[in-house]
C-alpha positions in Angstrom: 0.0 0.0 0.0 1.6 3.6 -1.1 1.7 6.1 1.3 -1.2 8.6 -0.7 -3.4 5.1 -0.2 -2.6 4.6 3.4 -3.4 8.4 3.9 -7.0 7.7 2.4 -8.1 5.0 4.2 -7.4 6.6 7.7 -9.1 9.6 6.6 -12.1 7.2 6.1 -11.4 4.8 9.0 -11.4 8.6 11.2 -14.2 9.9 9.9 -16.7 6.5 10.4 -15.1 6.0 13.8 -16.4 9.7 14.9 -19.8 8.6 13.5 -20.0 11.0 10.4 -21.4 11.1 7.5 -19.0 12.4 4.6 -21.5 15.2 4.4 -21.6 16.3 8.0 -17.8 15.9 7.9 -17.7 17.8 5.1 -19.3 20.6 6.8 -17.2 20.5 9.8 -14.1 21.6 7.3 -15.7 23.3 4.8 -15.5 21.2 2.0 -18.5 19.5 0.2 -19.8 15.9 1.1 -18.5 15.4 -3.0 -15.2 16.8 -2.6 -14.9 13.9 0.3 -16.4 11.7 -1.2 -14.1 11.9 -3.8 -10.9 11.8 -1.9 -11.8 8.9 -0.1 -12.7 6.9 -3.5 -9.3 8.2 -4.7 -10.3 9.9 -7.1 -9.2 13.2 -6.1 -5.9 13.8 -4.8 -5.6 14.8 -0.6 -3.9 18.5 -0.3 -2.9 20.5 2.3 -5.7 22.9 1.8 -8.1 19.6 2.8 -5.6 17.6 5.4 -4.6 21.3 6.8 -8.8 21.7 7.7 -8.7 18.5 9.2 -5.8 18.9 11.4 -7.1 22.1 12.8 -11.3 20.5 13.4 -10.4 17.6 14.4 -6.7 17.6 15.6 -5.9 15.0 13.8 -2.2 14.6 12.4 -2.2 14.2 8.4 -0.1 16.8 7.2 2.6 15.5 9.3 2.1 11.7 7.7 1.2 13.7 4.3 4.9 15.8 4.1 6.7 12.8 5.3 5.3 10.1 3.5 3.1 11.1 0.3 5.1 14.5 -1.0 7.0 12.8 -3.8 6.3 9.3 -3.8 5.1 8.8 -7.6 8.2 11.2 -9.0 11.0 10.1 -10.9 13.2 7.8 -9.2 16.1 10.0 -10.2 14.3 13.0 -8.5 13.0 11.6 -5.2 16.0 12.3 -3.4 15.8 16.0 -4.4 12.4 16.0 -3.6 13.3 15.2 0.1 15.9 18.1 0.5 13.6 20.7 -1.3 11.3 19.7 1.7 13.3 20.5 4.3 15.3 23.5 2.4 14.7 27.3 4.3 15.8 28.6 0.7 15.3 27.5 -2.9 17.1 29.3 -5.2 15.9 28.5 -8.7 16.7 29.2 -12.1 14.8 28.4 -15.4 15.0 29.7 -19.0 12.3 28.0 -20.8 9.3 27.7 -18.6 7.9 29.1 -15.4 10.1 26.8 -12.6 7.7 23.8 -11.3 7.3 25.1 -7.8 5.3 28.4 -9.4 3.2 26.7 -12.2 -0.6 26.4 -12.2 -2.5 23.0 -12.7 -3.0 24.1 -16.8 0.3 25.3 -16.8 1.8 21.8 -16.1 -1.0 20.3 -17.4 0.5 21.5 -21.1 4.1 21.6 -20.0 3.9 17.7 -18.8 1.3 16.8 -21.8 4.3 17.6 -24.5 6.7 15.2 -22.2 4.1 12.2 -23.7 2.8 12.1 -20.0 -1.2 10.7 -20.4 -4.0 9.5 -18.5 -3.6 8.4 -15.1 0.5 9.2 -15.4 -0.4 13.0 -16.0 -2.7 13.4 -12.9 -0.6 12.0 -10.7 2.3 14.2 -12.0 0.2 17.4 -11.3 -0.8 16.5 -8.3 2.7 15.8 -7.3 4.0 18.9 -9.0 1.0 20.9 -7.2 1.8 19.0 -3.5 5.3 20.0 -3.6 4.1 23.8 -3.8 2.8 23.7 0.0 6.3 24.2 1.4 6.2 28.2 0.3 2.9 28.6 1.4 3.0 26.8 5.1 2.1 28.6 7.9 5.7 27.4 10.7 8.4 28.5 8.5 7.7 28.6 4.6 10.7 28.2 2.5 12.2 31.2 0.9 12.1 31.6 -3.4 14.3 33.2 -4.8 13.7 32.3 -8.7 15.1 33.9 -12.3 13.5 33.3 -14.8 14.5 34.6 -18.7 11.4 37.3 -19.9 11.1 34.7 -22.8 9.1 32.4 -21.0 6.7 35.0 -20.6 5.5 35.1 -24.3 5.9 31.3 -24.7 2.2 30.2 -25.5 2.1 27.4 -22.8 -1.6 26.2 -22.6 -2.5 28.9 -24.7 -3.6 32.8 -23.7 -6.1 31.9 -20.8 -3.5 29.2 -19.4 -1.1 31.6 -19.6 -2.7 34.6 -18.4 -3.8 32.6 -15.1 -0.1 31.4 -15.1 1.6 34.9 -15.2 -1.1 36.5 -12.8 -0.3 33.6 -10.2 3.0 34.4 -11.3 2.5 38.4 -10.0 0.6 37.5 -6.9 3.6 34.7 -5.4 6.0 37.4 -6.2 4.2 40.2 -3.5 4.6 37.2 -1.0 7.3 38.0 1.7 9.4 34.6 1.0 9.2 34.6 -3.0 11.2 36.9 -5.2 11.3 37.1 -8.6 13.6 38.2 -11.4 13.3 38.0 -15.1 16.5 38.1 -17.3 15.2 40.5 -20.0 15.0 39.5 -23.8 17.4 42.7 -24.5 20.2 40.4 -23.0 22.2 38.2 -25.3 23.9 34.7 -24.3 25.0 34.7 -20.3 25.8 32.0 -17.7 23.4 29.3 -17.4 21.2 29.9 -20.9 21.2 26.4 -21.9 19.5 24.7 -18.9 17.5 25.0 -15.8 18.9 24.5 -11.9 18.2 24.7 -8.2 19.8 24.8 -5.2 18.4 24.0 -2.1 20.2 25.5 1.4 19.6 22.4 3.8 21.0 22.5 7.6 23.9 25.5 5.7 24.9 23.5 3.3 23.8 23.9 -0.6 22.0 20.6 -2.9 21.6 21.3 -6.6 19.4 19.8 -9.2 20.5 20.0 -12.6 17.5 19.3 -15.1 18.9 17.2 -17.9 16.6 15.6 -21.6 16.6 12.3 -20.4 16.7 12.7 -16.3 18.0 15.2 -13.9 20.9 15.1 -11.8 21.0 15.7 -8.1 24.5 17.7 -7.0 26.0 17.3 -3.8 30.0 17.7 -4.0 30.8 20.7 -2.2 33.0 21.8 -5.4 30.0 21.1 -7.6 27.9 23.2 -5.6 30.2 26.0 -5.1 30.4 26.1 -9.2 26.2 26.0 -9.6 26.3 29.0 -6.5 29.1 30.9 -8.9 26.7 30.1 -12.0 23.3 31.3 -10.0 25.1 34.7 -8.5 26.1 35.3 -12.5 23.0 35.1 -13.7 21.4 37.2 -11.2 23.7 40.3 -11.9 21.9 39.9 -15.5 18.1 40.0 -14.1 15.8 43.2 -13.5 15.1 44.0 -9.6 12.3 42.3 -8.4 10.0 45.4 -8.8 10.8 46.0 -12.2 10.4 42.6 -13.2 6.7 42.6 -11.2 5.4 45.0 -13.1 6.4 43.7 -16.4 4.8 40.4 -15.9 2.0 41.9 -14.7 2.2 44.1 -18.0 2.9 41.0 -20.0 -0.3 39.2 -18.1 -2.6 41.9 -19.7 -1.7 40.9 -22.9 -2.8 37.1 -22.4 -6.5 38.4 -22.2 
C-alpha cells in the first residue's frame, strides 16, 4: 500500500469512527460531502488545503504523515532524493530559461508543459498533483521556504496552454511574487547569451549546506559535491547580476499578463 493510499483510508477509518457522514464531515471543514467523497474513492488527490482543515477541526495529524510520506512518492526515481531536500530547504534558489520553474506553475500550466513530455491518463494526474503537492512548502504557515527564482522574460511570451492558461499562469505568477518569502527576477529578452542559458537548476540551502538539481533531456541530476555546488552558486550569483530587480520585473509580468487576455 503507497503512502497517498494509506493516507485515504485513515481519513475514512477517522471519519466513520467519529460517526459522520461524509457530508456532516464535510461541513465540519468546509468542503462539500463530494469533494470527500471523492478523496476517499481516490479519485481526487488529498492537499494541504483539505488535510490542513482536518488537522485544525479535528486535531488530527495528516499533514505530518502527508509531508513525510506522500510528497513525492510517484516522481522520478532519479528526482526523489531532491524532492526530500527541497522539503526541508529554508531557501530555494531557482533558475529556469524555458518555462515558469515547477514550484510556481498552475494545474493548466503543467498540465501542457507535462502533456508535450508524452505524459497521459492516469500518469499525468498523478504528475500534477505531485508537481502541485510539492508547492505547499512556500505557502505553510511554521516557516515557509524562501524563493528566490530567475527566470528569462522569454518564458513569458511562450504560449504554454495557450492565452487563458497563460494569463492565469503569469497572474499567479504576479501574486507569489508580492509574497514575503518569494522573489522574482526576469533576465530581459534585450540580454544576449549569459551564464546558465542552456538549462535549468536549483539549489536548495539544507541544515547551511547547498543541494543542486541540474534538469537534464533524459533525467536530472542531483549535486552534492561541495565543489560542484560551489560552481552552480558561482553560476546562479552570475545570472542574477543579469536579471531586473524584483519590482521592475513585477510590473512587467504583470504588463505582459494583460496581454494574455
Amino acid at each position: 500500500m503507497s503512502g497517498s493510499e494509506y493516507l485515504i483510508s485513515e481519513l475514512r477509518r477517522v471519519r466513520e469512527s467519529m460517526g459522520l457522514t461524509q457530508e456532516s464531515w464535510g461541513e465540519r471543514v468546509h468542503f462539500s460531502a463530494k469533494h470527500v467523497g471523492s478523496i476517499e474513492r481516490g479519485e481526487r488527490p488529498a492537499l494541504p488545503n483539505y488535510l490542513g482543515m482536518v488537522d485544525k477541526v479535528f486535531g488530527t495529524a495528516f499533514m505530518k504523515f502527508y509531508r513525510e510520506f506522500v510528497i513525492g512518492e510517484h516522481a522520478p526515481v532519479w528526482f526523489k532524493p531532491f524532492i526530500e531536500y527541497e522539503q526541508r530547504a529554508s531557501l530555494l534558489r531557482a533558475f529556469q530559461p524555458l518555462v515558469v520553474p515547477g514550484l510556481l506553475q498552475t494545474e493548466p500550466y503543467a498540465r501542457a508543459v507535462l502533456t508535450t513530455y508524452g505524459i497521459h491518463g492516469e500518469k499525468l494526474e498523478t504528475a500534477i498533483s505531485t508537481r502541485i503537492e510539492r508547492q505547499e512548502i512556500l505557502r505553510r504557515e511554521s516557516n515557509p521556504c524562501h524563493l528566490a527564482a530567475v527566470i528569462d522574460e522569454a518564458l513569458l511570451h511562450r504560449g504554454v496552454g495557450g492565452p487563458e492558461a497563460m494569463h492565469q499562469q503569469l497572474t499567479a505568477l504576479a501574486e507569489a511574487a508580492e509574497r514575503p518569502n518569494i522573489q522574482i527576477h526576469l533576465v530581459p529578452l534585450s540580454t544576449g547569451a549569459y551564464p546558465g542559458v542552456d538549462g535549468g537548476f536549483v539549489l536548495a540551502t539544507v541544515d547551511g549546506r547547498a543541494v543542486g538539481y541540474v534538469e537534464g533531456h533524459l533525467r536530472g541530476k542531483v549535486v552534492e559535491a561541495p565543489d560542484d555546488t560551489a560552481e552552480l552558486e558561482q553560476t546562479w550569483e552570475a545570472i542574477r547580476g543579469y536579471a531586473l530587480p524584483s519590482h521592475q520585473s513585477l510590473e512587467l509580468i504583470m504588463r505582459t499578463a494583460e496581454k494574455w487576455t
